[in-house]
C-alpha positions as CSV (number, residue, x, y, z in Angstrom):
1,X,-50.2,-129.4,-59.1
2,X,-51.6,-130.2,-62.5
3,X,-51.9,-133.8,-64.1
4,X,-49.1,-132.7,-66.7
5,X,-46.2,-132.3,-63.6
6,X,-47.4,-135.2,-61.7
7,X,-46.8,-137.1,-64.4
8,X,-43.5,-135.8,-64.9
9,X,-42.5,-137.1,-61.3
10,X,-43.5,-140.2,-61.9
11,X,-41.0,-140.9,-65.0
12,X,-38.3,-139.5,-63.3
13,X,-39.0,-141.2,-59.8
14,X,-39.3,-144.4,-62.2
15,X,-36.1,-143.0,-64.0
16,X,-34.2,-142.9,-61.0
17,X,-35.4,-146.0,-59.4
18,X,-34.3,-147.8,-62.4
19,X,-31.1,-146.6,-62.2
20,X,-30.8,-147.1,-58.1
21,X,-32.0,-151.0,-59.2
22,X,-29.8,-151.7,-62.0
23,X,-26.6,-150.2,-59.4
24,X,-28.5,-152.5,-56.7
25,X,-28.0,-155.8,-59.0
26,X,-24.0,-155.7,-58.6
27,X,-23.3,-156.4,-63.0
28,X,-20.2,-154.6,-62.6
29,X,-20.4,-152.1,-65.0
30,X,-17.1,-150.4,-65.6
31,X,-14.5,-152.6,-63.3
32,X,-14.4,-156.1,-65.4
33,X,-11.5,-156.8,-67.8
34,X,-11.1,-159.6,-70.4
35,X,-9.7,-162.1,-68.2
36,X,-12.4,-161.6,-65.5
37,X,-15.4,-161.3,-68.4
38,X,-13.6,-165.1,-69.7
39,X,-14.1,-166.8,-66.2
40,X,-18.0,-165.5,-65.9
41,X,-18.4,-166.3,-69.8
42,X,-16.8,-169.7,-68.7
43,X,-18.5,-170.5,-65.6
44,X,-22.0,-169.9,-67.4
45,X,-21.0,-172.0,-70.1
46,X,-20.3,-174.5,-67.1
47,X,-23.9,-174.2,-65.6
48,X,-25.4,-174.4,-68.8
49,X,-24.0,-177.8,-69.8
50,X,-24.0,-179.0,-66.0
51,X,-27.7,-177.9,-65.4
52,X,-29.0,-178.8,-69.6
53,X,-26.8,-181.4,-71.4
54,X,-27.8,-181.8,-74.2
55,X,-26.4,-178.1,-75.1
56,X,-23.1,-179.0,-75.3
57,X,-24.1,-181.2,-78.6
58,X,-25.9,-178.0,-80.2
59,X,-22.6,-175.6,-79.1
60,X,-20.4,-178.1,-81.0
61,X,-22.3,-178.3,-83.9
62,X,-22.9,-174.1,-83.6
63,X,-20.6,-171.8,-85.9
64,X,-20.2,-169.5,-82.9
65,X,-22.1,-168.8,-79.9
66,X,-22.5,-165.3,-78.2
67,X,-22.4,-166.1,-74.3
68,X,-23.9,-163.3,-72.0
69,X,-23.3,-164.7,-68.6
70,X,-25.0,-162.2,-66.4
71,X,-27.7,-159.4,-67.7
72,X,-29.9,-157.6,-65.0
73,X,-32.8,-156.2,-66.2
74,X,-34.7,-154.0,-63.5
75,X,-37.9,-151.5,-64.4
76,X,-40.3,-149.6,-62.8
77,X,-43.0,-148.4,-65.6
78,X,-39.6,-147.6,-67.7
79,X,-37.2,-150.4,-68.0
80,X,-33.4,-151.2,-69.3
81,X,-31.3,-154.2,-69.2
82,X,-27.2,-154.3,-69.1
83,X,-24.5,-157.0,-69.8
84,X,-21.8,-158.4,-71.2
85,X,-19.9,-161.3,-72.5
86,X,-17.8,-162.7,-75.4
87,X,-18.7,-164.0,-79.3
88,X,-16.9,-167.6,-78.8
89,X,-15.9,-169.6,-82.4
90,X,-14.1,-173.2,-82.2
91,X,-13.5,-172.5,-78.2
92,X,-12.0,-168.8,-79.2
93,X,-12.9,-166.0,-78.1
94,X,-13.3,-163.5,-81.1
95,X,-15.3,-160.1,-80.2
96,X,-16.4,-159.1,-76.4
97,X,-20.1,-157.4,-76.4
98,X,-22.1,-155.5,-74.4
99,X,-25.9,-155.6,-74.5
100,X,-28.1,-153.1,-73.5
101,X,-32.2,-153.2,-73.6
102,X,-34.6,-150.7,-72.9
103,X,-38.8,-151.5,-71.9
104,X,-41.4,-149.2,-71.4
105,X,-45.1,-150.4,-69.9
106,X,-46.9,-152.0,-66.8
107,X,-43.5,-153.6,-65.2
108,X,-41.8,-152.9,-61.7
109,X,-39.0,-155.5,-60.5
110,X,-35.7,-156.6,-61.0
111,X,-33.5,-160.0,-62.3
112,X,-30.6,-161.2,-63.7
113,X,-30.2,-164.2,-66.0
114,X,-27.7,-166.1,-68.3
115,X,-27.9,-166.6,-71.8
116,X,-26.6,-168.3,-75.1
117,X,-26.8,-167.3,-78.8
118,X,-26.0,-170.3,-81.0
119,X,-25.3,-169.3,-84.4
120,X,-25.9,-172.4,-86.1
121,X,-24.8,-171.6,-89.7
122,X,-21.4,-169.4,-90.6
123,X,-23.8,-167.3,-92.4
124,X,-25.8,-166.3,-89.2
125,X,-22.5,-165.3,-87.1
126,X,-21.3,-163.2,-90.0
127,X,-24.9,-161.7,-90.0
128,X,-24.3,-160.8,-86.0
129,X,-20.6,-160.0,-86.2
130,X,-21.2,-157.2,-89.7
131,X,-24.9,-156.2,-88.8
132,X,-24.9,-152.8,-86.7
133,X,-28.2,-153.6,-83.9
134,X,-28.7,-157.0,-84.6
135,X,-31.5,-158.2,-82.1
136,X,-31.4,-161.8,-80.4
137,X,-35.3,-162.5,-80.3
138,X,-36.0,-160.5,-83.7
139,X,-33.5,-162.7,-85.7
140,X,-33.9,-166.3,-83.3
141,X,-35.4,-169.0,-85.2
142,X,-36.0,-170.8,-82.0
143,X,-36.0,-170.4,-78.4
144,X,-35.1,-173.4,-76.0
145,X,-37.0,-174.3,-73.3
146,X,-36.5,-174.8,-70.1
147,X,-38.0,-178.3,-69.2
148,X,-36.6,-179.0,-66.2
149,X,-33.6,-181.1,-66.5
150,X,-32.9,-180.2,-70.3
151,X,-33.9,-177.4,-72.9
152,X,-36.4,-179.1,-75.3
153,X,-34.8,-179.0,-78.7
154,X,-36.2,-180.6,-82.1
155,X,-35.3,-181.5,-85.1
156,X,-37.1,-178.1,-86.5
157,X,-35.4,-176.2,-83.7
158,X,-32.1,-177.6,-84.6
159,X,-32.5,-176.2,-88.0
160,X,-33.1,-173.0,-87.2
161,X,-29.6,-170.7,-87.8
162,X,-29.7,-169.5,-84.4
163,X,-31.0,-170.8,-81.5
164,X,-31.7,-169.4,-77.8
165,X,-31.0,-170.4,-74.7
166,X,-32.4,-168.4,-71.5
167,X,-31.3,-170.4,-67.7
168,X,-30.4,-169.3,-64.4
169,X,-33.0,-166.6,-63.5
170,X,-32.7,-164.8,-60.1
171,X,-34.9,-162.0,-59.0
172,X,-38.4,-160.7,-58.8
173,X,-39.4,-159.8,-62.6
174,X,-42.0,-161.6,-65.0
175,X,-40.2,-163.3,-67.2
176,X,-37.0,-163.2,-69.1
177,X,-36.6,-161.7,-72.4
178,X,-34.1,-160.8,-75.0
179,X,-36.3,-158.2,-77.3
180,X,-34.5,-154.8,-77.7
181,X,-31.8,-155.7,-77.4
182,X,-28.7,-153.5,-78.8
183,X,-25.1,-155.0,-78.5
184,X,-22.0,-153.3,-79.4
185,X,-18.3,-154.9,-79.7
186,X,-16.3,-153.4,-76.8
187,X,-13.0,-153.6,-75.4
188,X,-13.1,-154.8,-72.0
């Protein structure tokens, strides 16, 4: 065998163990409709406030908050990342997204987590609802937290025209993130 087809084998084994991982993690790709995707956006929204308090004063005070209450992540040298959930205005629901990431590098694992996009100004939620690949971490001023019993937030953080909030991590992975990221408005 030479180096170039070994090689080869080993992105498509990682290819398909990415795949076999992602399946693995349950999302539900492909069965959920709006009224199921409400009661998960619901329920995170739920654990967020019950577990972090003090985010129910920054979603009231946010123009509009993109809740994604369950995205599995899973990689082995190539990694990708799937989810869904709802753009929520004044306890509407305007726009369902999905989200879908992609990772290359030194990584092998797999988790899910929860998390909120606070659009702080009506500016920053236009931005996300007309921009066409808006990115979470690229355009977050801030990122809570997690500090134990509540996400540290500061005057400077509160400022910021959107905010972050990563919680409920489950699974064997290093670390949450929310770079490359690619949403798209769907239709549940």
């Amino acid at each position: 065998m030479t180096r170039y087809s070994m090689s080869r084998r080993a992105v498509t084994f990682g290819a398909l163990g990415l795949i076999a991982m992602t399946a693995a993690c349950g999302n539900g790709v492909g069965n959920e409709n709006a009224r199921a995707l409400d009661a998960r956006v619901n329920a995170a929204l739920d654990e967020m406030y019950g577990r972090y308090p003090n985010t129910r004063d920054i979603a009231n005070s946010a123009s509009g908050m993109l809740v994604m209450p369950l995205m599995t992540e899973a990689g082995f040298w190539l990694g990708g990342g799937y989810g869904r959930g709802a753009l929520i205005s004044k306890g509407e629901t305007l726009d369902y997204y999905s989200a879908i990431q992609g990772s290359a590098g030194l990584q092998a694992g797999a988790q899910q987590y929860s998390y909120v996009v606070f659009f702080m100004t009506d500016e920053a939620l236009n931005t996300f609802r007309t921009s066409n690949g808006w990115e979470a971490a690229a355009d977050a001023g801030a990122t809570l937290v997690d500090e134990g019993a509540s996400f540290k937030a500061t005057s400077a953080t509160l400022s910021s025209p959107v905010l972050l909030a990563v919680f409920g991590q489950a699974g064997a992975f290093a670390g949450a993130t929310v770079e490359g990221i690619k949403y798209t408005r769907i239709i549940p």
